[in-house]
Gaussian input, Z-matrix of N, CA and C with variables (Angstrom, degrees):
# hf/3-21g

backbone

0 1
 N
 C     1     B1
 C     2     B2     1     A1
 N     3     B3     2     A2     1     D1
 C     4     B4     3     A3     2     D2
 C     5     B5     4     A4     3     D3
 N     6     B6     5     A5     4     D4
 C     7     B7     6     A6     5     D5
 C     8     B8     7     A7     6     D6
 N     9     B9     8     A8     7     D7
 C    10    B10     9     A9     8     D8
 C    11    B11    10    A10     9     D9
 N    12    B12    11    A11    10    D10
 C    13    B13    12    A12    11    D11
 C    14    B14    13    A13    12    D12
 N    15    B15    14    A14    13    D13
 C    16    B16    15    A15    14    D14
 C    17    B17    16    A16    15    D15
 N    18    B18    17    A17    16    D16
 C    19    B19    18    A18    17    D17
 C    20    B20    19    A19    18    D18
 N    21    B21    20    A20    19    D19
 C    22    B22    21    A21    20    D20
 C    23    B23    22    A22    21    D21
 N    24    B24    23    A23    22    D22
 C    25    B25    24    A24    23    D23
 C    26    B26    25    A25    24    D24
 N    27    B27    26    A26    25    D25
 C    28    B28    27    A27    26    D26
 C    29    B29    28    A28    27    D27
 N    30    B30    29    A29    28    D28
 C    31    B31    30    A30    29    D29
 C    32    B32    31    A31    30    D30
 N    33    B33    32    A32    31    D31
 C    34    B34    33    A33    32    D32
 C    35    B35    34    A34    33    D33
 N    36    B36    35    A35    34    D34
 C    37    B37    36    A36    35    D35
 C    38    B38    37    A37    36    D36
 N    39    B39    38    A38    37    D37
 C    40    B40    39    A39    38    D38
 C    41    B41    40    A40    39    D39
 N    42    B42    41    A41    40    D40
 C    43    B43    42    A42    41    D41
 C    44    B44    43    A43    42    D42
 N    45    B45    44    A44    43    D43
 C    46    B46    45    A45    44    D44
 C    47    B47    46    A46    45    D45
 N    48    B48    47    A47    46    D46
 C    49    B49    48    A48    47    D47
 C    50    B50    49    A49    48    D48
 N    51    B51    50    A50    49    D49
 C    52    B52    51    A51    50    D50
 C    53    B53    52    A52    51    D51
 N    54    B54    53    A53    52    D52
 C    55    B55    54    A54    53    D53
 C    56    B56    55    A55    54    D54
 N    57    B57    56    A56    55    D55
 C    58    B58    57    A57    56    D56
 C    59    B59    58    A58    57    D57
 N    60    B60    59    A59    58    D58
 C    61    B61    60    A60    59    D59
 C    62    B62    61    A61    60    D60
 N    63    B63    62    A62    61    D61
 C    64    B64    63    A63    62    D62
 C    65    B65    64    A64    63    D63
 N    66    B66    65    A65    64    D64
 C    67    B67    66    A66    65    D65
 C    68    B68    67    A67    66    D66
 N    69    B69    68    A68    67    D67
 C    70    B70    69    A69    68    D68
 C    71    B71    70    A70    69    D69
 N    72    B72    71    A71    70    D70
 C    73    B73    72    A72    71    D71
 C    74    B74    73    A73    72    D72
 N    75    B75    74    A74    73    D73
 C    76    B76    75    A75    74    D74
 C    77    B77    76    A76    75    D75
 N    78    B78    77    A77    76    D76
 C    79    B79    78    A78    77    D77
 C    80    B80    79    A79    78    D78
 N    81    B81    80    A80    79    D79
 C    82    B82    81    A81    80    D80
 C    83    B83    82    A82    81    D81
 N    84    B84    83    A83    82    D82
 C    85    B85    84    A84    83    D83
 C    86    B86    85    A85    84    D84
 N    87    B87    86    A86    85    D85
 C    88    B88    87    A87    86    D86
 C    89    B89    88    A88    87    D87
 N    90    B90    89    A89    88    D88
 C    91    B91    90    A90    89    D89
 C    92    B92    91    A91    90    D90
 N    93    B93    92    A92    91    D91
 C    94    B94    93    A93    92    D92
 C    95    B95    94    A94    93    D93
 N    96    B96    95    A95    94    D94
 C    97    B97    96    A96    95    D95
 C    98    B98    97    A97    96    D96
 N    99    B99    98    A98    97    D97
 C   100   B100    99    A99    98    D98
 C   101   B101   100   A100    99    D99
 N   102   B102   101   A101   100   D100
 C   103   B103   102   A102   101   D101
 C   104   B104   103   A103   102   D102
 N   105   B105   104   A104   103   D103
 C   106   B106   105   A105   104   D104
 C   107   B107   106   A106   105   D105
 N   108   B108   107   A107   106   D106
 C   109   B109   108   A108   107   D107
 C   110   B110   109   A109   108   D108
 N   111   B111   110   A110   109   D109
 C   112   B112   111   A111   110   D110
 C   113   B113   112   A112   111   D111
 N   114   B114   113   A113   112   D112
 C   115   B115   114   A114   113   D113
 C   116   B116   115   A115   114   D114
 N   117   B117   116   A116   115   D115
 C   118   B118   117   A117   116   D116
 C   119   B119   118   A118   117   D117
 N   120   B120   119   A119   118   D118
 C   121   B121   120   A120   119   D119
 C   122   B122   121   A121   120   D120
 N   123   B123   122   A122   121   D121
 C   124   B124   123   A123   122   D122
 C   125   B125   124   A124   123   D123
 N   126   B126   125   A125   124   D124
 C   127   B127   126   A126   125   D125
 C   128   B128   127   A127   126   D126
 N   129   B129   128   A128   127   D127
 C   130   B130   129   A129   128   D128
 C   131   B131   130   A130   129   D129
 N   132   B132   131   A131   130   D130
 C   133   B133   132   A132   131   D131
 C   134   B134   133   A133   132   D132
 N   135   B135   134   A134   133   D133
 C   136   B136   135   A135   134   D134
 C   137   B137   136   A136   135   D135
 N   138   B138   137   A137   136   D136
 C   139   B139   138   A138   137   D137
 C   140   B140   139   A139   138   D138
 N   141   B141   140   A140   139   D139
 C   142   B142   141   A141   140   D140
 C   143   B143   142   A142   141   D141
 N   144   B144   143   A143   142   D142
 C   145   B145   144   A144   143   D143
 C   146   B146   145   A145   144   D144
 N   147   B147   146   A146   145   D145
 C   148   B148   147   A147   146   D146
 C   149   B149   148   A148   147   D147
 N   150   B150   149   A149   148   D148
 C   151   B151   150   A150   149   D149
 C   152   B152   151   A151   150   D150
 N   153   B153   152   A152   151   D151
 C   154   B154   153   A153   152   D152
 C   155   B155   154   A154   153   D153
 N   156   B156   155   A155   154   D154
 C   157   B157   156   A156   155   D155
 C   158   B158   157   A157   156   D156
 N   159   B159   158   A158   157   D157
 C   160   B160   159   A159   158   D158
 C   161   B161   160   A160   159   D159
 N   162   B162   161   A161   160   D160
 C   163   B163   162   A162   161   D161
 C   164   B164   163   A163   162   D162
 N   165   B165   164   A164   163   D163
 C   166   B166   165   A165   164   D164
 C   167   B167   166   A166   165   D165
 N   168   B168   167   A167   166   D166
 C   169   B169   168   A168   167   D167
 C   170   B170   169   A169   168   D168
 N   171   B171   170   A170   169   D169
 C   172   B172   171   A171   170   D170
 C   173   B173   172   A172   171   D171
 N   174   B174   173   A173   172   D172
 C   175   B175   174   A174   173   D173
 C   176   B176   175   A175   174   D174
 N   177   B177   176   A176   175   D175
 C   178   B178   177   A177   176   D176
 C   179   B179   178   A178   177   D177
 N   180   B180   179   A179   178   D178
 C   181   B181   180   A180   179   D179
 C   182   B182   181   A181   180   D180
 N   183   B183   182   A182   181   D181
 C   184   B184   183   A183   182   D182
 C   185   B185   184   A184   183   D183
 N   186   B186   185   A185   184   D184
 C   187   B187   186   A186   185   D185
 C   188   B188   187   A187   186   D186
 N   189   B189   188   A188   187   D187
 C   190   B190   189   A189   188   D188
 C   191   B191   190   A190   189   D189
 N   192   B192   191   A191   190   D190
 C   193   B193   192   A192   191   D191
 C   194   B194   193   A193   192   D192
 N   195   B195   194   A194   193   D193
 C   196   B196   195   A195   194   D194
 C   197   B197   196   A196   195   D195
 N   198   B198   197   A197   196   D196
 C   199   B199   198   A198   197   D197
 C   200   B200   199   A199   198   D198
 N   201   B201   200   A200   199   D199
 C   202   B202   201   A201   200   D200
 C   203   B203   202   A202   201   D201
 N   204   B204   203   A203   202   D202
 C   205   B205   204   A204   203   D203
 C   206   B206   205   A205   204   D204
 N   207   B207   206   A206   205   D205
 C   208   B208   207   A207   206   D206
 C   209   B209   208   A208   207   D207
 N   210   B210   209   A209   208   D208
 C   211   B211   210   A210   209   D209
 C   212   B212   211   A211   210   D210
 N   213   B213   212   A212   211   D211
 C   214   B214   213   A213   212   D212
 C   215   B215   214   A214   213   D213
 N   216   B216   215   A215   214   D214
 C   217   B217   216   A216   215   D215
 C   218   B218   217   A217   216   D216
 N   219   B219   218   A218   217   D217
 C   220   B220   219   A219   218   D218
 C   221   B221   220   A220   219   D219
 N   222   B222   221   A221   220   D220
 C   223   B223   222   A222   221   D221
 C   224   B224   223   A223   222   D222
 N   225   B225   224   A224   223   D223
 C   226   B226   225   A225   224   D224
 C   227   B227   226   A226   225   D225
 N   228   B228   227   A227   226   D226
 C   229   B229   228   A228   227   D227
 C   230   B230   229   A229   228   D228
 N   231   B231   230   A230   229   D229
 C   232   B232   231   A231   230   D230
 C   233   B233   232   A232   231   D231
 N   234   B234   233   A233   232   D232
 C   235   B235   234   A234   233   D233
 C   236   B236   235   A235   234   D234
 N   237   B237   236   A236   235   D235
 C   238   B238   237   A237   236   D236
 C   239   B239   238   A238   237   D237
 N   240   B240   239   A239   238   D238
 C   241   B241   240   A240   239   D239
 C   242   B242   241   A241   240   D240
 N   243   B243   242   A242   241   D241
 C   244   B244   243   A243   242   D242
 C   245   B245   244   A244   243   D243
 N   246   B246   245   A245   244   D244
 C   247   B247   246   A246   245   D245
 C   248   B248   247   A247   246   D246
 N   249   B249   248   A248   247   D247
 C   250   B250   249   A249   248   D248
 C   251   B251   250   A250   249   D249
 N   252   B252   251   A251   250   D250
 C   253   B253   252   A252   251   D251
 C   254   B254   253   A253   252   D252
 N   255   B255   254   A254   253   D253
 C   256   B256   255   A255   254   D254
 C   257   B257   256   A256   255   D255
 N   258   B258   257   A257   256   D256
 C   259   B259   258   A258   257   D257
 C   260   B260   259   A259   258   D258
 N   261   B261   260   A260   259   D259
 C   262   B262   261   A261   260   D260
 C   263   B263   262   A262   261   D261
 N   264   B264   263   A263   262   D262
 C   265   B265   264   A264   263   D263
 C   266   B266   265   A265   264   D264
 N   267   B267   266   A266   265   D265
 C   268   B268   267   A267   266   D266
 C   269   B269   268   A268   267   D267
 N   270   B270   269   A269   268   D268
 C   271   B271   270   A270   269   D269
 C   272   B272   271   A271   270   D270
 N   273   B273   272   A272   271   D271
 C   274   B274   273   A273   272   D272
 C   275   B275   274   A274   273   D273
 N   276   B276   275   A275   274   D274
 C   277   B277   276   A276   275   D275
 C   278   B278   277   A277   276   D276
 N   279   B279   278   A278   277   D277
 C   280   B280   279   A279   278   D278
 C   281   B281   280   A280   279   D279
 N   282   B282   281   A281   280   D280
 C   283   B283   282   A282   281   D281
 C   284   B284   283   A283   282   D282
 N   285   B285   284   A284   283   D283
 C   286   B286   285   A285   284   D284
 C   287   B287   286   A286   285   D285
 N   288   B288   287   A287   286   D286
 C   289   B289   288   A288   287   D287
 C   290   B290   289   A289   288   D288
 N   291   B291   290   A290   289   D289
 C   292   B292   291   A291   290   D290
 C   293   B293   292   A292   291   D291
 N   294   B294   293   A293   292   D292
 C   295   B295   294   A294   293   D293
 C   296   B296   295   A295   294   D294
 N   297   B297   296   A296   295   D295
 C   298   B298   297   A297   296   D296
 C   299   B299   298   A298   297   D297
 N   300   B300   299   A299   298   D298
 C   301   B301   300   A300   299   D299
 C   302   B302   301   A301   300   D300
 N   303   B303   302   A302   301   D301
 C   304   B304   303   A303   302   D302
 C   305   B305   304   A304   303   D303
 N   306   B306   305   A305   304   D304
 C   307   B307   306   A306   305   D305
 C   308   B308   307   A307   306   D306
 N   309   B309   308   A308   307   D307
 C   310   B310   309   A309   308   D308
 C   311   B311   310   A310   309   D309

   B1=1.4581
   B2=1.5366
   B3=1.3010
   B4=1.6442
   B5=1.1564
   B6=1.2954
   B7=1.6862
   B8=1.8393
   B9=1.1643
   B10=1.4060
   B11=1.5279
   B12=1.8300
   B13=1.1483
   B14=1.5133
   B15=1.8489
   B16=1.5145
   B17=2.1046
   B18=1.0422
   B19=1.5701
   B20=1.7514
   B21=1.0678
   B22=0.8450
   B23=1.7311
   B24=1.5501
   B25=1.1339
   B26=1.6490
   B27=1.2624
   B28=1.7278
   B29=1.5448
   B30=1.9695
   B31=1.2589
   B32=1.6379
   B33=1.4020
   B34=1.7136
   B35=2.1516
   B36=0.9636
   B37=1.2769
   B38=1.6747
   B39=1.2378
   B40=1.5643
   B41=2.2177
   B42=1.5630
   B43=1.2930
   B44=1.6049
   B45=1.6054
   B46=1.5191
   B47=1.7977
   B48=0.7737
   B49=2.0834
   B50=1.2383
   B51=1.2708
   B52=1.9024
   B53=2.0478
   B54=1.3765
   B55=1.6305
   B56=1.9048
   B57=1.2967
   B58=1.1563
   B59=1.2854
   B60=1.3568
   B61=1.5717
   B62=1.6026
   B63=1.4595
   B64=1.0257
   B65=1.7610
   B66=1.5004
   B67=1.1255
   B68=1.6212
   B69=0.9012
   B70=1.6007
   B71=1.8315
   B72=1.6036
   B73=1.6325
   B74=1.4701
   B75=1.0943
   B76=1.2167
   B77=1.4781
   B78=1.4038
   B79=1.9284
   B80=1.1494
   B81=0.7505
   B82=1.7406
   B83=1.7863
   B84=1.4721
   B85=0.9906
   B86=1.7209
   B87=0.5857
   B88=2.0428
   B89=1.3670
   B90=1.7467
   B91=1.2628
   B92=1.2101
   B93=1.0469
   B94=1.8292
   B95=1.5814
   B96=1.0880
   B97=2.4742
   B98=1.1164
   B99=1.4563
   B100=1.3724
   B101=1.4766
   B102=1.7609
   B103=1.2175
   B104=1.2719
   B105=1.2870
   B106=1.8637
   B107=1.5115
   B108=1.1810
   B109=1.6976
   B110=1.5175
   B111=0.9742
   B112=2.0318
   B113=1.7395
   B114=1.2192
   B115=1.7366
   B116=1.7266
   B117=0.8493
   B118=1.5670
   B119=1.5105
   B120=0.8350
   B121=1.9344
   B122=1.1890
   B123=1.8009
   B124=1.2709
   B125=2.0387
   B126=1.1300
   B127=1.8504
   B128=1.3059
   B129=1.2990
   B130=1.6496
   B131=1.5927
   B132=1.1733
   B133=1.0708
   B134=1.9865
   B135=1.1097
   B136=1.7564
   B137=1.2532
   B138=1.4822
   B139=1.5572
   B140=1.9377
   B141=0.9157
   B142=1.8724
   B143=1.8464
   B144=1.2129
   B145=1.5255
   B146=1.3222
   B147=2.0798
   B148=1.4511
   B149=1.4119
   B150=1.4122
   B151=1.3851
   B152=1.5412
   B153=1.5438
   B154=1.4404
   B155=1.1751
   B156=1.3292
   B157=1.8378
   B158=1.6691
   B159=1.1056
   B160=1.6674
   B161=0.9795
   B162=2.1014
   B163=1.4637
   B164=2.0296
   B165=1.0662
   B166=1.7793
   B167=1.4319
   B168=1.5081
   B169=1.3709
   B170=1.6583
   B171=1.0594
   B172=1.2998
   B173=1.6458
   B174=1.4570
   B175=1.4069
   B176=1.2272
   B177=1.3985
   B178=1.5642
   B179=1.7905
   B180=1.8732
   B181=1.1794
   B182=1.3319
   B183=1.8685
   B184=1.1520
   B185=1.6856
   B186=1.2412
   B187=1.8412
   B188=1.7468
   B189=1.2588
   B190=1.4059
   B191=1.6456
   B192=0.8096
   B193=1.6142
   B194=1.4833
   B195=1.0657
   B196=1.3595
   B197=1.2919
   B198=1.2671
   B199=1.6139
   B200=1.8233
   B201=1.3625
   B202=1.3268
   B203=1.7648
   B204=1.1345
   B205=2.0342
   B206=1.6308
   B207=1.6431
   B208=1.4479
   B209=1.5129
   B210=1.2953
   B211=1.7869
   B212=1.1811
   B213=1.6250
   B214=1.4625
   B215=1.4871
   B216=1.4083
   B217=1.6337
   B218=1.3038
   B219=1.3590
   B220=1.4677
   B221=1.0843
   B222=1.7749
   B223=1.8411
   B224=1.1534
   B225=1.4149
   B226=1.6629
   B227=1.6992
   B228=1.4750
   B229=1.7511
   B230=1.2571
   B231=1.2534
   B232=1.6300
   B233=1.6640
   B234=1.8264
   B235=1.5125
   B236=1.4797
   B237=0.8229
   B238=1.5654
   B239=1.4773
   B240=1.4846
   B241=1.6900
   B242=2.1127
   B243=1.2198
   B244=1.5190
   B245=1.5174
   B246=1.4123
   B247=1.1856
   B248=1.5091
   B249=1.7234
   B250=1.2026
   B251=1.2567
   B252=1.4982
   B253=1.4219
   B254=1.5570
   B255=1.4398
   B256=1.2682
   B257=1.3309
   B258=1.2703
   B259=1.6336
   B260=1.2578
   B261=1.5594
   B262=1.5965
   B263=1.7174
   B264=0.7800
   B265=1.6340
   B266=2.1068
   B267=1.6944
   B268=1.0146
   B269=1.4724
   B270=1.5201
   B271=1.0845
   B272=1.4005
   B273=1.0338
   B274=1.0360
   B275=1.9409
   B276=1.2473
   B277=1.4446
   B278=1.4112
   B279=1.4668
   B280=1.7652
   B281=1.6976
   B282=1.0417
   B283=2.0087
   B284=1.2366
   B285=1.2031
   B286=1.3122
   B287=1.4780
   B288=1.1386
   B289=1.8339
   B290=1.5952
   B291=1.0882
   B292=1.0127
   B293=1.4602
   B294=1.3572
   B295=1.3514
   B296=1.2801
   B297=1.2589
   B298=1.3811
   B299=1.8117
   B300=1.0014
   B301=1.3272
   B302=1.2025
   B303=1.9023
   B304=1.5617
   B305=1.5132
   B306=1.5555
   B307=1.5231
   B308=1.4134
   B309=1.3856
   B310=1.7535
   B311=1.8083
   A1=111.04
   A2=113.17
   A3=117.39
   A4=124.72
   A5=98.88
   A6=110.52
   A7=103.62
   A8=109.80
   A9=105.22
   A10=103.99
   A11=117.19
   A12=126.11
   A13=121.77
   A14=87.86
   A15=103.23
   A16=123.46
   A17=99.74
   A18=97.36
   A19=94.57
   A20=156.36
   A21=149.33
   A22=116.75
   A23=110.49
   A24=94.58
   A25=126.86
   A26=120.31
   A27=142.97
   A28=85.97
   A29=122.66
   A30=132.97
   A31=95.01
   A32=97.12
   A33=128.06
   A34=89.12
   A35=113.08
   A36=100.25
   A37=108.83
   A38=105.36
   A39=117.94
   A40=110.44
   A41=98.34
   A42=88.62
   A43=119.74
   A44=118.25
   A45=124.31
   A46=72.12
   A47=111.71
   A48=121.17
   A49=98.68
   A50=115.37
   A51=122.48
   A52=89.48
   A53=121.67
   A54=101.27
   A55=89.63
   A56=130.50
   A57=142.71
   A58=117.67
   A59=146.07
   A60=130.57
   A61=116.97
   A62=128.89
   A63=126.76
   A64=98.51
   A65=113.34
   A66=119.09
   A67=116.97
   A68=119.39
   A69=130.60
   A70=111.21
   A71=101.36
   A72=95.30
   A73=123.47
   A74=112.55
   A75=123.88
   A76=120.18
   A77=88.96
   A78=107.01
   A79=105.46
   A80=122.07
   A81=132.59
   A82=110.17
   A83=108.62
   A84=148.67
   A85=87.08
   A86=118.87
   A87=130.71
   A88=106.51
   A89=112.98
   A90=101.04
   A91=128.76
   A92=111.43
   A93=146.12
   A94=106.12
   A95=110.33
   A96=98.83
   A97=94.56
   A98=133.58
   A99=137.91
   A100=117.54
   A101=115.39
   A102=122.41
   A103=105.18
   A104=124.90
   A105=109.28
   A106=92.65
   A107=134.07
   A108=102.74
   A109=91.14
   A110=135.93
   A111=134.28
   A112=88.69
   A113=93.15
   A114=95.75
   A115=90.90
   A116=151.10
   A117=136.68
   A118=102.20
   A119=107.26
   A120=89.49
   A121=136.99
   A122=110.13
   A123=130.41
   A124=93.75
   A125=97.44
   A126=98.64
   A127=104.21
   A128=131.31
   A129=113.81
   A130=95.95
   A131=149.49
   A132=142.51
   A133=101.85
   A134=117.85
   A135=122.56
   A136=82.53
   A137=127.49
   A138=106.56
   A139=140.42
   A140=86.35
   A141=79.68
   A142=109.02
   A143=84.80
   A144=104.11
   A145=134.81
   A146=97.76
   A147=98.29
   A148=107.62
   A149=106.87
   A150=126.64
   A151=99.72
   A152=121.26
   A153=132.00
   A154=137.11
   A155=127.08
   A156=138.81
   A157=83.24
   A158=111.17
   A159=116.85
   A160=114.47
   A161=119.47
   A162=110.42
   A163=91.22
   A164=107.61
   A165=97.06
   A166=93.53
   A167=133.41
   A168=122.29
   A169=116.07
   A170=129.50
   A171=152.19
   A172=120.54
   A173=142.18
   A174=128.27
   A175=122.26
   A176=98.02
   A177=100.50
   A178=126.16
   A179=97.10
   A180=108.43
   A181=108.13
   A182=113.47
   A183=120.00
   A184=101.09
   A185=112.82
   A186=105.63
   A187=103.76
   A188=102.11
   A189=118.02
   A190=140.29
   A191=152.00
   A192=130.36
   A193=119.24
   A194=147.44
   A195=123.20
   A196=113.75
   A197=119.40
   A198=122.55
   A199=116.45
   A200=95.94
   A201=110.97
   A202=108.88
   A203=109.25
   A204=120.41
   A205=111.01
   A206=111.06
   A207=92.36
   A208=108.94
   A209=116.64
   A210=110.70
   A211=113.12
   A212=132.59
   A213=132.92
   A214=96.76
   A215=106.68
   A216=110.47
   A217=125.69
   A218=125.45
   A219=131.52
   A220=97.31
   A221=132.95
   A222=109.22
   A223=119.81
   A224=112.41
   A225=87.69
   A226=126.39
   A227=103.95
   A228=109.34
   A229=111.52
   A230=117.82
   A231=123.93
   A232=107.24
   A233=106.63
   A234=99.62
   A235=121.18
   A236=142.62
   A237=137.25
   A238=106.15
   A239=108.44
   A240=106.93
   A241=75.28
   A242=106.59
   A243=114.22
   A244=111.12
   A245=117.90
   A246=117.48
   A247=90.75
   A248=119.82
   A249=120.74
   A250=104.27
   A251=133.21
   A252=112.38
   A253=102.31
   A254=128.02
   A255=122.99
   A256=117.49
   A257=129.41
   A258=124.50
   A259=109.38
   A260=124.71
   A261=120.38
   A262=96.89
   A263=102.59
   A264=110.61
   A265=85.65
   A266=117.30
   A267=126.96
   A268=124.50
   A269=120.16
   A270=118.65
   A271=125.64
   A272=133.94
   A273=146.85
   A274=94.00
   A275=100.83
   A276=118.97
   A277=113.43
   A278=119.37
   A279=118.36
   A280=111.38
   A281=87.29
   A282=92.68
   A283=105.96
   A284=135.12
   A285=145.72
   A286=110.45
   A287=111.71
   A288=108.29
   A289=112.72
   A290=120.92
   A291=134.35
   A292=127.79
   A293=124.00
   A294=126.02
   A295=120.79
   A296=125.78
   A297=128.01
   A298=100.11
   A299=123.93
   A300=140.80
   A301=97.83
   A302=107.85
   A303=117.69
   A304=91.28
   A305=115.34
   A306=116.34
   A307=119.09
   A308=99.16
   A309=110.91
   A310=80.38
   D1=23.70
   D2=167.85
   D3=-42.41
   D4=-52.18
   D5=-174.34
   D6=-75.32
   D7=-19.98
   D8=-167.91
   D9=-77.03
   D10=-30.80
   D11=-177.31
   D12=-55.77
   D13=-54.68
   D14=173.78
   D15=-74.40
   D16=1.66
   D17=163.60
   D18=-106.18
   D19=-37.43
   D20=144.87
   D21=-13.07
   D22=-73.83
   D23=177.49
   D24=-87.39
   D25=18.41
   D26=168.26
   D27=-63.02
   D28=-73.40
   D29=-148.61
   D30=-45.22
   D31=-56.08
   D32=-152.22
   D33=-58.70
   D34=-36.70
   D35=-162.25
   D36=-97.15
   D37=8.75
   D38=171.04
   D39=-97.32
   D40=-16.83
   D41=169.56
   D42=-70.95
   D43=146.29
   D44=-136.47
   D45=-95.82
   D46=-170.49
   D47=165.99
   D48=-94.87
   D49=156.73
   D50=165.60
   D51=85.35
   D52=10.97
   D53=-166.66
   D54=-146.88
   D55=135.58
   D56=168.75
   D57=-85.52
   D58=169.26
   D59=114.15
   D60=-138.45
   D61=172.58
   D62=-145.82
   D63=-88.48
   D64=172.12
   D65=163.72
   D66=-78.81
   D67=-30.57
   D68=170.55
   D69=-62.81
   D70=-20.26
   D71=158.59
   D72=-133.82
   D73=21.73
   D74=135.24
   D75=-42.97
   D76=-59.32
   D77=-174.60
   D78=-63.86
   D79=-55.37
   D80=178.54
   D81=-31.43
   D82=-68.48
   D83=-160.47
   D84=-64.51
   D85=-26.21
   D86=-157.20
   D87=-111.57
   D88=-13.30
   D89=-176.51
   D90=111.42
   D91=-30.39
   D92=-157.90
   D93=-119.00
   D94=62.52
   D95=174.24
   D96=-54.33
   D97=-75.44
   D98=-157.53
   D99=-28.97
   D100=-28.51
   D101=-143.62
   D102=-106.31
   D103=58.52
   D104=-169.90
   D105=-103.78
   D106=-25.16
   D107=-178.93
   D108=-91.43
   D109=36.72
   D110=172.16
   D111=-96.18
   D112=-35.16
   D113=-161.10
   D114=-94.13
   D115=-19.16
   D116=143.20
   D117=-54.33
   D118=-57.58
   D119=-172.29
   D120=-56.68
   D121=-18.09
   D122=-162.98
   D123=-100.04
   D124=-37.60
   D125=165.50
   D126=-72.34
   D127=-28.90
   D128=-167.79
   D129=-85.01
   D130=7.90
   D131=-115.26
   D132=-175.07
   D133=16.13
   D134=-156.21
   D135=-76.04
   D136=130.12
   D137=145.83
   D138=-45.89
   D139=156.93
   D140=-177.57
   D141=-76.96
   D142=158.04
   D143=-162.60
   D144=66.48
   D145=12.05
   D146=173.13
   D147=-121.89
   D148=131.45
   D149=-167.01
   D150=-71.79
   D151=115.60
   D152=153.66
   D153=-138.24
   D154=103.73
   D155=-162.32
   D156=-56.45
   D157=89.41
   D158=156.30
   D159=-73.85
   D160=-38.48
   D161=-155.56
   D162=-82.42
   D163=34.21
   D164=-178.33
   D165=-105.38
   D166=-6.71
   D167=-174.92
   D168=-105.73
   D169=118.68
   D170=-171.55
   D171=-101.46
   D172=114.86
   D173=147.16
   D174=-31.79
   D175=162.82
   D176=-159.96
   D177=-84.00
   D178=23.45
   D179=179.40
   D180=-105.44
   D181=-15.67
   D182=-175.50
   D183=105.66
   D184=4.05
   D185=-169.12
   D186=-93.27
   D187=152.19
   D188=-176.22
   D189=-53.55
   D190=78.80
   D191=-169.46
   D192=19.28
   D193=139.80
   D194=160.59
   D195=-91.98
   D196=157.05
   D197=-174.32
   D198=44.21
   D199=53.60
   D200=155.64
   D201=-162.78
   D202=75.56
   D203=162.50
   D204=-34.57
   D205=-29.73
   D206=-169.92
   D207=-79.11
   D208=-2.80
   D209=-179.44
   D210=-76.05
   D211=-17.62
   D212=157.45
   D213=-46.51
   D214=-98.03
   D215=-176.15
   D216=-18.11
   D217=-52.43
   D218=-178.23
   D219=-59.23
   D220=-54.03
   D221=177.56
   D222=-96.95
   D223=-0.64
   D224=157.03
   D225=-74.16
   D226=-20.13
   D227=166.89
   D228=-54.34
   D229=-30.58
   D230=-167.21
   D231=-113.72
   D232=50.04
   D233=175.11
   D234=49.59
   D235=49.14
   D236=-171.06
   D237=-130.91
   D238=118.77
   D239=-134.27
   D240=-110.35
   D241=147.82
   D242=179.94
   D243=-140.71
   D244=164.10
   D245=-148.22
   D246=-93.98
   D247=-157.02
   D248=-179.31
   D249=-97.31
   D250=-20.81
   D251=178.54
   D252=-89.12
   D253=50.34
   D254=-177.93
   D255=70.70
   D256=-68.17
   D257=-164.23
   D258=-45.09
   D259=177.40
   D260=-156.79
   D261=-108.57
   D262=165.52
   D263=-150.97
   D264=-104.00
   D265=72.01
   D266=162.73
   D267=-19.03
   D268=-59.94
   D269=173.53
   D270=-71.48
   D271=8.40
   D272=-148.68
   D273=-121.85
   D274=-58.49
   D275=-156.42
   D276=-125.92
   D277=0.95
   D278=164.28
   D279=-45.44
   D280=129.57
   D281=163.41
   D282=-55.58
   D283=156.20
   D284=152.11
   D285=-87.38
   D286=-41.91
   D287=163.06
   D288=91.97
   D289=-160.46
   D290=176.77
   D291=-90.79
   D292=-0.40
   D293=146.94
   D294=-99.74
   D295=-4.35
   D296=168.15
   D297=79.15
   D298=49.14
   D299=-167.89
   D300=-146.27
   D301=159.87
   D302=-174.89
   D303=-105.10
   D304=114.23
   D305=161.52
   D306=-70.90
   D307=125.40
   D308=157.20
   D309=102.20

């Protein structure tokens, strides 16, 4: 799943700052629907020395990584406005992506 990793992180490095999108379209986007925790694994997993805005990818409720606090910080630096029970305020901040369409 090499190749699946590296279009994975192509998608991931086209998200703008201040904008999220889900792992469920990631997969999509890659070819793969079935595959959204493949595409968590392949972010938990970046090799070193390669630059990838991971903390821009969110479940499809908007909730955080678990056991990583710094992905709050990283989008709140980058405007990324979230609701009160924490999760990220999707409509607000979904990527539009690469079809220029609102996913989900």
């Amino acid at each position: 799943m090499e190749t699946f990793d590296e279009d994975v992180y192509s998608i991931v490095k086209q998200i703008p700052p201040g904008q999220v999108i889900t792992y469920g379209w990631i997969a999509r986007l890659a070819g793969f629907p079935a595959h959204a925790r493949r595409v968590g694994y392949a972010l938990k997993h970046i090799p070193a020395g390669k630059y990838i805005p991971a903390h821009r990818v969110v479940n499809s409720a908007g909730r955080l990584a678990p056991g990583w606090p710094e992905q709050k910080e990283l989008l709140l630096a980058e405007g990324v406005n979230f609701r009160k029970n924490g999760c990220v305020d999707l409509e607000a901040c979904l990527w539009k992506g690469l079809s220029g369409e609102l996913f989900e």
